[in-house]
N, C-alpha and C positions, 0 to 999 in steps of 0.2 A: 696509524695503521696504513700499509702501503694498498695501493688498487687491487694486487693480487689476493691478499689476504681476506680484502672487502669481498672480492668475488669468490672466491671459496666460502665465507658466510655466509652469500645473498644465494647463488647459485647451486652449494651442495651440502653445506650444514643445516642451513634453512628451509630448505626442501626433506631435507633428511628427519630433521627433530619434530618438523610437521606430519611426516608419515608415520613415525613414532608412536607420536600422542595420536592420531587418526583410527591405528591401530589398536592401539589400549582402548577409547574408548569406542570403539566399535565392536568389543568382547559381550557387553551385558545387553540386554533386550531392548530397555529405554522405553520411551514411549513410543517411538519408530515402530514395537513390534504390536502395538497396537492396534496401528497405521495396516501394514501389510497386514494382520490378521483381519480387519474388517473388510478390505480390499480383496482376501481371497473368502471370504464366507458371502461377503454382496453377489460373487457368481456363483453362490449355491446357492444364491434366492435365500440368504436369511434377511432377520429381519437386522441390520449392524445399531439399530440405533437401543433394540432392545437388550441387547447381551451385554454381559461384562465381558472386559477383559482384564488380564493381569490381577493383581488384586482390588478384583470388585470397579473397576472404572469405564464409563461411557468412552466410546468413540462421538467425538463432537463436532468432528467435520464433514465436509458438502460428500454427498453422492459421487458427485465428478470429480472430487479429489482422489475420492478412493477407486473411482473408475484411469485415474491418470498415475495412479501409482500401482496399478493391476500388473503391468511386464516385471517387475520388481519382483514379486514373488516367486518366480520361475528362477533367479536366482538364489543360492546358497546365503542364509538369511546376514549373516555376517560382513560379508562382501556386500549385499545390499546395503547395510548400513553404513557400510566403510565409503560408500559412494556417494550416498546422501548427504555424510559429513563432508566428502570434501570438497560438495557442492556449495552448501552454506557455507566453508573457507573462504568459494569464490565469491560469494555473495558477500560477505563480511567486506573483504575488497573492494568489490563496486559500491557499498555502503558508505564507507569515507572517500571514493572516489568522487561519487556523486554530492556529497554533501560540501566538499571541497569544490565543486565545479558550481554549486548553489549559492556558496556567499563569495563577498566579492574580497580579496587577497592580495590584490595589487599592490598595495601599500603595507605588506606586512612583511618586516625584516625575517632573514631566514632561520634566525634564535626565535624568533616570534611564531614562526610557521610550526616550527619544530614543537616548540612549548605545546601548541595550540593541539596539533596532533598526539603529543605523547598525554599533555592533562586528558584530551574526549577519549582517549584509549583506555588509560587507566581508571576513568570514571566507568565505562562500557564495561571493561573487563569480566566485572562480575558477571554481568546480565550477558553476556557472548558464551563465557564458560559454559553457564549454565546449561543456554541453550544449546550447546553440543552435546555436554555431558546427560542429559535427558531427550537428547535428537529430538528438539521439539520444533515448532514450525514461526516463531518470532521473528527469525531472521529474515526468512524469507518473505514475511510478509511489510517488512518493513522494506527491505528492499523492493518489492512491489510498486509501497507505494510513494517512493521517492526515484523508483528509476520512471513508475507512469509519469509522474507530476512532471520530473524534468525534461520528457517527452514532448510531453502537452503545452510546456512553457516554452518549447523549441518549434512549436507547430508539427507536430508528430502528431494529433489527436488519438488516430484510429490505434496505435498501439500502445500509445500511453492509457488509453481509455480502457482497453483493453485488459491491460496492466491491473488496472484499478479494480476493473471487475472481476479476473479471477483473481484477486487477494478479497474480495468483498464475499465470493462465492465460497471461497475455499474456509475463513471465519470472518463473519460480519463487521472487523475491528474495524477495518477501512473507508467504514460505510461514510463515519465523521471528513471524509475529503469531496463526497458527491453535495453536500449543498453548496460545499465552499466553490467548488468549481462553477456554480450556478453563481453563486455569489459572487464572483469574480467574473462574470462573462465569458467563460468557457462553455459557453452553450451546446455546442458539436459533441464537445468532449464529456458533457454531463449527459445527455442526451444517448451516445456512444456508451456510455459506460453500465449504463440502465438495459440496453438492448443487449450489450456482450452479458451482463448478470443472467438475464432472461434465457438467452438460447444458451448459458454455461448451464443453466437448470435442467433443460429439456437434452443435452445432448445425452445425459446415460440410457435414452430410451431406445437408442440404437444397438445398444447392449445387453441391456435388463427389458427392454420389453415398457411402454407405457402404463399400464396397471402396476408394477413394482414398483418404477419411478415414482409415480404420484402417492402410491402407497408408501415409499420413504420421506418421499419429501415431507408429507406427514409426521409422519412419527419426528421427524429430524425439527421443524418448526415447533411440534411441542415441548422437545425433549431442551432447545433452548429459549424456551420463551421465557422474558425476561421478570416478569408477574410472575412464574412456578414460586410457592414459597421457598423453594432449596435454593434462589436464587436472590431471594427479599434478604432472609437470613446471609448465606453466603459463608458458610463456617465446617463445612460439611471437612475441608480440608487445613489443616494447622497452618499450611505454605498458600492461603489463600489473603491477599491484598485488596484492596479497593476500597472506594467509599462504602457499597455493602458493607464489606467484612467491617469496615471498622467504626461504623455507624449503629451495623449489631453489636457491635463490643460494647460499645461505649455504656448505647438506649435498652439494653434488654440484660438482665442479668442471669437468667440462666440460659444461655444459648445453648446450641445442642453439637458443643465443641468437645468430642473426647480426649482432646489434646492439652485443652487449657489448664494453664497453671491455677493452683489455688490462693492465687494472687488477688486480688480486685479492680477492675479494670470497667466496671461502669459505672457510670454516672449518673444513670436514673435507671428507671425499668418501664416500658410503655408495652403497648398490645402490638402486635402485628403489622394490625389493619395502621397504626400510628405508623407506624415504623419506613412502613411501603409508603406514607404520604409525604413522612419528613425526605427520606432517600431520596424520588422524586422532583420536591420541592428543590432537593441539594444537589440534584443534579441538573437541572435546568437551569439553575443560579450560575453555574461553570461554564454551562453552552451558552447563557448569555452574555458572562464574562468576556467569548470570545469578540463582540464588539469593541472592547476596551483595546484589543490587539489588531484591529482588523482596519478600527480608525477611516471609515470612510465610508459612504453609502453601497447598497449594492450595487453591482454592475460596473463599477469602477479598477479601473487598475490598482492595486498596492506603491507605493511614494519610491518605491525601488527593491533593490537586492535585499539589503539588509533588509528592510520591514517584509518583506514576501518570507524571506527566512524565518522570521522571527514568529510571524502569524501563523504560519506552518508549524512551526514547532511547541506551539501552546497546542494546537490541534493532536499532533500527533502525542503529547503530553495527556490529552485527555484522555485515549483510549482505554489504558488501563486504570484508569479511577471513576468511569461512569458507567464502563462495562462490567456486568458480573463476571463471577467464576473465575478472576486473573489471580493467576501463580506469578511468584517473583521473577521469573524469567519476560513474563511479560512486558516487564518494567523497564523492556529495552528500548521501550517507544519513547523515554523520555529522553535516553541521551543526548537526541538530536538539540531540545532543550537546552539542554548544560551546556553542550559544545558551545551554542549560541552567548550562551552569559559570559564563558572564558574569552570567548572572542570580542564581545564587549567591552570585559575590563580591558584586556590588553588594550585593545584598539584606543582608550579613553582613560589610560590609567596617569596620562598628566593634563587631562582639562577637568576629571571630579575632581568634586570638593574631598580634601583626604580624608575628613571623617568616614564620607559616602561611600570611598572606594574601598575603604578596611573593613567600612563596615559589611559592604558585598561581598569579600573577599573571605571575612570569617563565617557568612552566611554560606557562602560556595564549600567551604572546610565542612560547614556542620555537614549540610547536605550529601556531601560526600560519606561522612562517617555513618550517617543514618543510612542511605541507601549502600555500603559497602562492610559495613559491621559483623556482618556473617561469616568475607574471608579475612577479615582483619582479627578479629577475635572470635572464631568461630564455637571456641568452648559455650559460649551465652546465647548460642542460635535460638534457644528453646523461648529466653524472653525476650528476644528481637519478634519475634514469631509473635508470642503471646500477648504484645503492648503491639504489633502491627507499625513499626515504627519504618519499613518501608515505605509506607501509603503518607505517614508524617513527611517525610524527604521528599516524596514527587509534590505534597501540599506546598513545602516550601519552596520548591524550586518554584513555582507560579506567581511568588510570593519575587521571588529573586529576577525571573524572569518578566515579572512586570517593571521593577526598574529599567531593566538596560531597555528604555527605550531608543529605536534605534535615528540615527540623525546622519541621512543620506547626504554624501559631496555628490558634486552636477555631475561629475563622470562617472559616476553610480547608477544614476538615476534610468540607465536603458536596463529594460527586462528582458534583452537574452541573454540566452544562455550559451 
């Protein structure tokens, strides 16, 4: 293909079948019009955290989110949305931009670069769709919090901190980067990110008035607290994943899922009160796990790029398996993950033992099909759903992801970025 050709693809086809697709799915409501609808009901003093919208579902994020998407609704509700997706496009880009700029590449042939990028693409794939195609807030918040961190790793504190705290303010996922950064001797920036959380709270009171504030932030701190039984259970929605959803499956056998198959999918049946102690128990087991990744006392540096990559991306792996209420789109926290492992094998695929490396390589296949099975064979979505066989594939990537551990060369070993 000659340079001209390449540039008519890159330049006007490529821009063009992106406006396209931006277009189509900019037609239906999504959950964007949820967004804008509690955005414009918060300045008629309701109360957003109480109303449904759409069919029957909470608005579950921060005040000041819905106070920072308020000009939005003054435009024509379709073009608002056509704007916000083609923001998350840009965001998608700085995603592999940034993650590209976080492990270290120097030594990787340009068939290898290429590999590297079209495998974490086509693993993402799903979880990117999605979140356009339901204009949900994942992307963005991933990007949050890998464009703060790379900020804060550049000595940028105050905007990477920043960064961190409105993805933490906007929904709590991001919260799992504020010990680590303490952990890590980013003191300013953990410190920083606590204070920008705080006054991201209190700024709607310039707007709504102090009594309404406090009176949402309210309701908004019940409505996600993580003890609500709607949250213990975790089944209220058929597209809902995580160790809840699938610890309810497992441990209780009549869950209150009017979705599920009349297949049989648990394993014992226990009380509630059990239930909230094992979930719990299984989730602090995972956040202590993260010392097996972290390999070093607090306050200390990471051994280089690769391990800083690597502990990061178990972190950002956990989000949607220790947090309630995650829909499959959420599940895009993990790819940083995967990226991680594919860059391993390459990088090591002639000093493993061959067993070891086939044997990862067919782990990375499963993993792919369990988390990818919906657009691959999407006739059987109902018992991918119903056996939660998402939340299996982020289990194993942990699984996959504990091997590649990573074994930094000297010219590796500086952490800038």
């Amino acid at each position: 293909m000659n340079k001209t050709l390449l540039k008519i693809l890159k330049y006007v086809l490529a821009p063009a079948a992106l406006f396209i697709f931006l277009y189509i799915e900019s037609q239906g409501e999504g959950d964007f019009h949820i967004f804008l609808s509690a955005s414009s009901d918060l300045f008629k003093n309701e109360n957003i955290f109480e109303k449904h919208y759409g069919l029957g579902f909470h608005y579950y994020y921060s005040v000041f989110f819905a106070v920072l998407l308020h000009p939005l609704t003054y435009l024509p509700f379709q073009l608002a949305k056509f704007l916000w997706l083609a923001v998350n496009c840009f965001f998608i880009f700085r995603i592999f931009q940034i993650i590209k700029n976080l492990l270290p590449l120097h030594n990787f042939s340009k068939n290898e670069l290429l590999f590297l990028r079209v495998a974490g693409f086509v693993f993402a794939f799903r979880f990117l769709f999605e979140n356009v195609h339901y204009s949900q807030m994942t992307i963005f918040l991933l990007y949050l919090c890998l464009q703060g961190l790379q900020l804060i790793f550049s000595n940028k504190p105050v905007t990477g901190a920043f960064l961190i705290a409105l993805g933490i303010n906007i929904k709590l996922l991001p919260l799992v980067l504020l010990p680590y950064l303490f952990y890590r001797k980013f003191f300013v920036a953990g410190i920083l990110v606590i204070l920008f959380y705080v006054g991201l709270l209190l700024v709607p009171i310039i707007f709504i008035g102090y009594p309404q504030n406090n009176f949402l932030l309210s309701n908004w701190f019940s409505l996600i607290n993580p003890v609500n039984t709607i949250h213990v259970l975790d089944v209220e929605e058929r597209s809902f994943h995580g160790l809840s959803t699938l610890l309810s499956t497992l441990l209780v056998q009549n869950v209150p899922d009017i979705h599920a198959l009349k297949l049989k999918r648990n394993i014992s049946d226990i009380s509630l009160e059990q239930l909230h102690f094992i979930l719990n128990i299984v989730r602090c087991a995972f956040i202590v796990l993260s010392l097996y990744f972290l390999r070093s006392f607090p306050f200390k540096s990471p051994r280089g790029l690769k391990h800083r990559f690597w502990e990061l991306s178990y972190l950002l792996l956990l989000i949607p398996l220790i947090f309630p209420h995650q829909q499959h789109y959420a599940f895009l926290f993990i790819c940083p993950a995967f990226i991680f492992c594919i860059y391993y094998l390459i990088q090591n695929k002639n000093t493993l033992p061959k067993t070891k490396y086939y044997s990862m390589v067919s782990l990375s296949i499963l993993i792919y099909l369990l988390c990818n099975l919906k657009i691959l064979l999407g006739e059987f979505n109902e018992y991918y759903e119903h056996y939660k066989i998402l939340t299996y594939g982020a289990l194993l990537l942990i699984v996959l992801l504990a091997n590649c551990v990573p074994k930094e060369e000297e010219k590796e070993i500086t952490l800038e970025v």
